[in-house]
N, C-alpha and C positions, 0 to 999 in steps of 0.2 A: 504494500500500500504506500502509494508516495505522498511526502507530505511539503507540503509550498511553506519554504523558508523568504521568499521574497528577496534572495541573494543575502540574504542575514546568516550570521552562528546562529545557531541554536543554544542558548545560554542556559545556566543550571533554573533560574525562574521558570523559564517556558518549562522544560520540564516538570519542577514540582505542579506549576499550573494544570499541565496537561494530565499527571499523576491523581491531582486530587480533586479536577472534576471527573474522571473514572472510576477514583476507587470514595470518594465522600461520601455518598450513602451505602455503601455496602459497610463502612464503620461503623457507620452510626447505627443499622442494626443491630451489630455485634455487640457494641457497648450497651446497648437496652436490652438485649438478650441474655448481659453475661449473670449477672447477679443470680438470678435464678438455676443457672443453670448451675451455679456455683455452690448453690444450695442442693440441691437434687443430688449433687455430686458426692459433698459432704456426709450426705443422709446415708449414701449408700456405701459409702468406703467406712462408714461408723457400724451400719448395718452386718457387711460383711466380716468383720472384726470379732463383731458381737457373737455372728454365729461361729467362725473359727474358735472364740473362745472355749462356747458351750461344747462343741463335739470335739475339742480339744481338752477336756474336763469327765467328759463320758468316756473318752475312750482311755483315758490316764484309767480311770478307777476302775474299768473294768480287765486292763492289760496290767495293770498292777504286779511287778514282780513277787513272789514272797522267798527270800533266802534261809535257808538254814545252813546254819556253819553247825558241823561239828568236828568235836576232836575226834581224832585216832591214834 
């Protein structure tokens, strides 16, 4: 795709120009969508913990070694 410099450089301005009428509203989504999603995220990596913990607890006490030492 060619793009009409007008016998000009293309200086670093036009570029951020050209960058952030492209990408400005695909930001602004993501920032009004992050919060939430940061929560959801939260819930579920506390979630998964929680249950690692519990079948991490059942299976200690049920695989439970019992040693006996004796002399000889």
């Amino acid at each position: 795709m060619p793009v009409e410099t007008n016998g000009r450089k293309i200086s670093r301005d036009d570029l951020q120009a050209a960058f952030a009428k492209a990408i400005g509203d695909g930001q602004e989504g993501v920032k009004a969508s992050l919060p939430p999603i940061l929560v959801v995220a939260a819930a579920v990596a506390v979630g998964l913990v929680a249950i690692a913990y519990v079948f991490g607890r059942r299976g200690g006490r049920n695989d439970s070694a019992i040693l006996e030492i004796r002399r000889l």
